[in-house]
C-alpha positions in Angstrom: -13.4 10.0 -15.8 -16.5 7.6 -16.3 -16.5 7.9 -12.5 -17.6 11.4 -12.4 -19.6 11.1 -14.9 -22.2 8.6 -13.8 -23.7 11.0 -11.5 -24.7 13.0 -14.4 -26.2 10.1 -16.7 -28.2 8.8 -13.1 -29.6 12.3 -13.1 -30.1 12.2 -16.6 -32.4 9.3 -16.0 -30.0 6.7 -17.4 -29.7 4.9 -13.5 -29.0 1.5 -15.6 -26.1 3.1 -17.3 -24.6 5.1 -14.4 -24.8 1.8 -12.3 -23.5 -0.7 -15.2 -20.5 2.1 -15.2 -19.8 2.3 -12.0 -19.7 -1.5 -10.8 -17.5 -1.4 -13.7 -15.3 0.8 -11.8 -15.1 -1.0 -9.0 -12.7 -3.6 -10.6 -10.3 -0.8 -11.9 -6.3 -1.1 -11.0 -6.8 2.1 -9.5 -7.5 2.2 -5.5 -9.0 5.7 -5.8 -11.4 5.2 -9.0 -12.7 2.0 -6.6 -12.9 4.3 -3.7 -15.0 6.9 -5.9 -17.3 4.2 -7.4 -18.3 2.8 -4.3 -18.9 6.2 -3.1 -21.0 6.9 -6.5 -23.0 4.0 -6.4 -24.1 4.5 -2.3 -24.9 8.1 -3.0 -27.4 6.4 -5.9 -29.1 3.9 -3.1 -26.9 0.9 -3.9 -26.1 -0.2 -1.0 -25.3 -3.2 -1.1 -22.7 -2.6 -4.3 -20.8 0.0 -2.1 -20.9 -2.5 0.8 -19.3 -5.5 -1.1 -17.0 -3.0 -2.8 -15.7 -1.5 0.4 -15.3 -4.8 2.2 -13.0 -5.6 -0.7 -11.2 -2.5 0.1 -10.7 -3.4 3.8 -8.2 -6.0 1.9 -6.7 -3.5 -0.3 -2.5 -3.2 -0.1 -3.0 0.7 0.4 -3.9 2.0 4.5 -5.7 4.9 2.9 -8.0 2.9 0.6 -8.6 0.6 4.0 -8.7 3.4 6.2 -11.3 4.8 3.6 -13.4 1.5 3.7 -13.4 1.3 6.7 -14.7 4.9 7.8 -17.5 4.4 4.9 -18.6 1.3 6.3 -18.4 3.3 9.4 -20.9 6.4 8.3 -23.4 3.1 6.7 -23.5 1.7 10.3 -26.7 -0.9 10.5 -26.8 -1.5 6.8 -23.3 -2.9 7.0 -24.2 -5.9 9.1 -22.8 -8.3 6.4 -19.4 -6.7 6.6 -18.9 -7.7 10.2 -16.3 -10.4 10.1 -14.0 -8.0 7.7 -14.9 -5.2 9.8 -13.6 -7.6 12.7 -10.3 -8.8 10.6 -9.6 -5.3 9.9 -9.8 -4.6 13.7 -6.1 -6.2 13.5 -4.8 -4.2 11.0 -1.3 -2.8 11.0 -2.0 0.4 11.0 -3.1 1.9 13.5 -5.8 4.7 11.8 -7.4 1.1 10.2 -7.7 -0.4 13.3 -9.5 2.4 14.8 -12.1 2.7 11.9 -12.7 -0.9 11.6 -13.2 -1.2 15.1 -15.9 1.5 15.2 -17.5 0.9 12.5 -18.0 -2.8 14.0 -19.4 -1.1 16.7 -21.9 1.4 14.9 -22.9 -1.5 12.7 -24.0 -3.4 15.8 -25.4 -0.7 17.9 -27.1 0.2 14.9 -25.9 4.6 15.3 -24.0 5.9 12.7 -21.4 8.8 11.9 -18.1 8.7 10.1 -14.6 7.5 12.1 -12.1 9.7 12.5 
């Protein structure tokens, strides 16, 4: 719930609070609360949060929170240059939706175009 609610305390002017609660999100059990954080905190200009956050989720145990990583790291393309050699790892996932994400957002990230995989 503190997930959905940072949005409204950034646009309340509280930006320290909404980003204090949402990097505290991004250690939750819960794959989608991560997902949503790093999401959250992007939307608000931190980059670089959502980019660490979703390179952790290219490791995560559930294909849909790496699938999701992956196509967010994707739509970020050039700003995501430090996510290259998990982008690249990811390239070899099991699944096969993972692979295809990883693999073009490696390629958007290095071309420097962006868009979301599909």
């Amino acid at each position: 719930m503190r997930v959905h609610a940072a949005p409204l305390l950034a646009e309340a002017g509280d930006v320290s609070l909404a980003r204090a609660t949402l990097e505290q999100a991004l250690g939750r059990a819960d794959s989608t609360v991560r997902l949503n954080a790093a999401g959250q905190l992007m939307l608000m200009g931190e980059v670089s949060s959502a980019v660490s956050a979703y390179v952790r989720g290219l490791k995560d145990s559930d294909a849909m929170v790496r699938w999701g990583a992956a196509t967010a790291l994707g739509a970020l393309g050039p700003s995501v240059k430090e996510a290259l050699s998990a982008l690249s790892i990811a390239r070899q996932d099991r699944e096969a939706k993972v692979r295809k994400a990883a693999a073009t957002a490696f390629i958007r990230s290095r071309r420097g175009s962006c868009g979301v995989a599909e």
